[in-house]
N, C-alpha and C positions, 0 to 999 in steps of 0.2 A: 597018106598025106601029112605034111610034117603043119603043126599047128600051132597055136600060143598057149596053151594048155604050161601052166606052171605046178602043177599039183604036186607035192612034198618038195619045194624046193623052197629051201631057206635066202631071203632076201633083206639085206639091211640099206636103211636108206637114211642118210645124215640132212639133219635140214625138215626133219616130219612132224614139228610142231604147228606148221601151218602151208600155206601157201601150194607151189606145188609139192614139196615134201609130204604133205599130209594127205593130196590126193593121189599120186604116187603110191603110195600104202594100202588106199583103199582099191588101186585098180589091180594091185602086184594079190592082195588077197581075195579079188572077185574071182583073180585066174587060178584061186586054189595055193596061193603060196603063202608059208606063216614068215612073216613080216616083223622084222625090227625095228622101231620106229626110233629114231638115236634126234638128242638135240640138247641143247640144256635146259630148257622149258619143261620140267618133269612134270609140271600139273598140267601143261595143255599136252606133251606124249598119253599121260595115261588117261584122258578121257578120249585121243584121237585110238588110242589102241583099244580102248574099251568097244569104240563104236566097229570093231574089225571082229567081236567076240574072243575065241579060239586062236584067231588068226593074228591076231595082234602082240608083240611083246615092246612096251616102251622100255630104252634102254638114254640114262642118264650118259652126256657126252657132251666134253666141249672138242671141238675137233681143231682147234688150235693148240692143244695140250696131247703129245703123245700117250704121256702115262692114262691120260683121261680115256684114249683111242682105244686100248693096250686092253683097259680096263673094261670096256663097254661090249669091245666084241669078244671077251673071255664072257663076258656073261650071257652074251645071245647065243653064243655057243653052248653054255652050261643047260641054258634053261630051252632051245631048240633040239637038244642032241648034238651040234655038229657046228662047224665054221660055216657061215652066208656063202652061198653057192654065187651069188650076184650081188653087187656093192653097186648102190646108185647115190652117185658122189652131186648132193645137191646144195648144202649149205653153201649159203652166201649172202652178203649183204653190200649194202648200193651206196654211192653219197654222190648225191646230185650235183657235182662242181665240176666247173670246167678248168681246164689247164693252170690257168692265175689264181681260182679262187682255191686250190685244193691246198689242204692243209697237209705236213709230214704226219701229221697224227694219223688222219683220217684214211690217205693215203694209204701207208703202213696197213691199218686195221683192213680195208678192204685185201689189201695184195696177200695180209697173213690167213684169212678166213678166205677167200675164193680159190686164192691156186695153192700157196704154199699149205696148207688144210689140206687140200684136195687132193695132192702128190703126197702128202705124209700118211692119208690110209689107206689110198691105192696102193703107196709100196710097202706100208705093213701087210694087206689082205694080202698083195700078191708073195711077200716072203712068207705067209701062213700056210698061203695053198700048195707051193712050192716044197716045202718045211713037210706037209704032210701029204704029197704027191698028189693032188689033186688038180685038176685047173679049175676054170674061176672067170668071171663075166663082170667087168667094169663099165660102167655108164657116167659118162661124167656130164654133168648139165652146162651147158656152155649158154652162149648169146650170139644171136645176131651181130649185136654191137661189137664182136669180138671178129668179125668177117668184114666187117666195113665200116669206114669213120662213121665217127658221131658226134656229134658237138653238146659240150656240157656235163658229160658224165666221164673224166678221162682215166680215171681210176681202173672204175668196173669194166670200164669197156678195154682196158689193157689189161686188165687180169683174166677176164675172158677171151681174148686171142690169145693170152698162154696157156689156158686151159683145153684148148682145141690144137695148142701145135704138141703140150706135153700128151693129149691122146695119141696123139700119130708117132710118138717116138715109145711111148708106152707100149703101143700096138706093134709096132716094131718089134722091139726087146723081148716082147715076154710070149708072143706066139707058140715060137718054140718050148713055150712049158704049158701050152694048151690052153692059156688067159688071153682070151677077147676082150680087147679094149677100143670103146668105140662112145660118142656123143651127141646128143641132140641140141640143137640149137634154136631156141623160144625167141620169137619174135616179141610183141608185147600181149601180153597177157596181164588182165586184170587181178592183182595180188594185191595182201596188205602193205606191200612193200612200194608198189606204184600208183593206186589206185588215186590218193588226190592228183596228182598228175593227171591222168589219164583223161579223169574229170574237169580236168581244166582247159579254158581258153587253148593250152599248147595241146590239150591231148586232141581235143576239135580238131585243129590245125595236121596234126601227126596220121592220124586216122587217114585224111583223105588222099595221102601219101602210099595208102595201102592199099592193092590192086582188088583185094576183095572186100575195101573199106567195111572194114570191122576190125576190133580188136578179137583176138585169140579166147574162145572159151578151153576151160580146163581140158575136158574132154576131147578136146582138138589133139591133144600130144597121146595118148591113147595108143593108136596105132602104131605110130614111131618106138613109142616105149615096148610095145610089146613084141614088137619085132626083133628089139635087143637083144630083150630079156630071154627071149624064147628060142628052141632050136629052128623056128622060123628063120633067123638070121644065125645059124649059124658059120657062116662062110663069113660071114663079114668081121672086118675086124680095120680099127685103125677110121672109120666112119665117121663123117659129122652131116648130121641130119636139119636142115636147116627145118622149121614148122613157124612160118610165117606171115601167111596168107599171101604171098608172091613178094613182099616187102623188097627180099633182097635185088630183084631184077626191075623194081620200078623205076621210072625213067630216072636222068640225071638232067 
C-alpha cells in the first residue's frame, strides 16, 4: 500500500519563518523528511529548525533575489547531501486594499514576492533536477481568493490566480522530465499574517459565510500536503486542492 511515509527525502520550503511555512516543516519532518526551512528571518528559521532537532536545516533566502535563491539551495544541498527532492513554494505576503486604494508600490511588492518569487525557484529547482536528471515534486500554496472574486484584497488575490494557472502550465511542461507540479488552496486560516482581521467585526461577519463555520486550523492542510508530497499522489500532477471548509461552494 503506497503511503505518506517521507523518510530520507529532502524537502525545502520558502516562507518557514512562520505561519504555515513553519508548520509545513514540522509535518514534512514528523513524516521523516530533513527539511530546509529558507526565509529571510534567519533568527526565527534557526530556532523553528532547532524545534525539528536533526531534521531541521534553516537556510538564509530572500526569494525575490535569484542569486539569494542560487545561494540558499547550493547550501541545502551541501549540508543534506543532495538537491530538495520536493520544493514547497509558500512565501508570500498580503496588503489588504482593494482596487482604488492599492498603491504601484504595494502592488508591485505583492505580485514580485507571490508569483514572480514563486515561478523564479520553481524554474530554477526544476532546471537543477533536469541539469542532474533527476525529477522533482513542486507544491505551490495558492488561495481561495485566487478561484473566486474578493472584494478588498486585489493584489493577493490576483497574484494567487496566477499562481494556480502558472501550476497547470508548469504541470504541463515539465511532466515529461518526471516533475509533478501541483497546489493547494487555503481558505482562511488563522496566521500572523491575518489574525487581526479574523478577530474582527469583518472576520465575525466572514466566518458565518463558511459552510462548516470555523476558520481553518493548521492541521487542517495535513492531509492535502501530504498527499503531494508523497508517492500517495503520485499520479497527480497539474492539481489545485482547494482546503476550505466548503467556502468555495457557499451559496451566492
Amino acid at each position: 500500500m503506497i503511503g505518506a511515509d517521507l523518510k530520507g527525502k529532502r524537502v525545502l520550503i520558502t516562507g518557514a519563518s512562520s505561519g504555515l511555512g513553519a508548520h509545513f516543516a514540522s509535518v514534512m519532518a514528523e513524516a521523516g523528511a530533513v527539511v530546509g526551512l529558507a526565509a529571510r528571518r534567519l533568527d526565527r528559521l534557526t530556532a523553528n529548525a532547532a524545534a525539528l532537532g536533526k531534521s531541521g536545516i534553516p537556510i538564509a533566502m530572500d526569494v525575490t533575489d535569484i542569486a539569494s535563491i542560487q545561494k540558499g539551495i547550493g547550501e541545502f544541498a551541501e549540508q543534506s547531501g543532495g538537491l530538495p527532492a520536493i520544493l514547497i513554494n509558500n512565501a508570500g505576503i498580503a496588503d489588504p486594499s482593494g482596487v482604488l486604494a492599492a498603491t504601484p508600490e504595494n502592488t508591485s511588492a505583492v505580485m514580485a514576492t507571490n508569483q514572480t518569487a514563486a515561478f523564479t525557484i520553481a524554474q530554477y529547482m526544476s532546471q537543477s533536477w533536469v541539469e542532474a536528471g533527476q525529477g522533482g515534486n513542486i507544491i505551490n500554496i495558492a488561495s481561495i481568493t485566487g478561484m473566486r472574486a474578493v472584494g478588498g484584497a486585489a493584489a493577493y488575490a490576483i497574484s494567487k490566480a496566477a499562481v494556480i494557472h502558472m501550476t497547470k502550465i508548469m504541470a504541463l511542461e515539465l511532466a515529461r522530465h518526471g516533475i509533478r507540479v501541483n497546489a493547494i488552496a487555503p481558505g482562511y486560516f488563522t496566521t500572523d499574517m491575518n489574525k487581526d482581521f479574523l478577530n474582527s467585526p469583518g472576520g465575525e461577519a466572514l466566518v458565518k459565510r463558511i459552510p462548516m463555520r470555523r476558520f481553518g486550523n493548521l492541521d487542517d492542510l495535513n492531509g492535502a500536503l501530504l498527499l503531494l508530497a508523497s508517492d500517495a499522489g503520485r499520479y497527480m500532477t497539474g492539481v489545485v486542492i482547494p482546503v476550505d471548509g466548503g467556502h468555495l461552494c457557499s451559496s451566492l
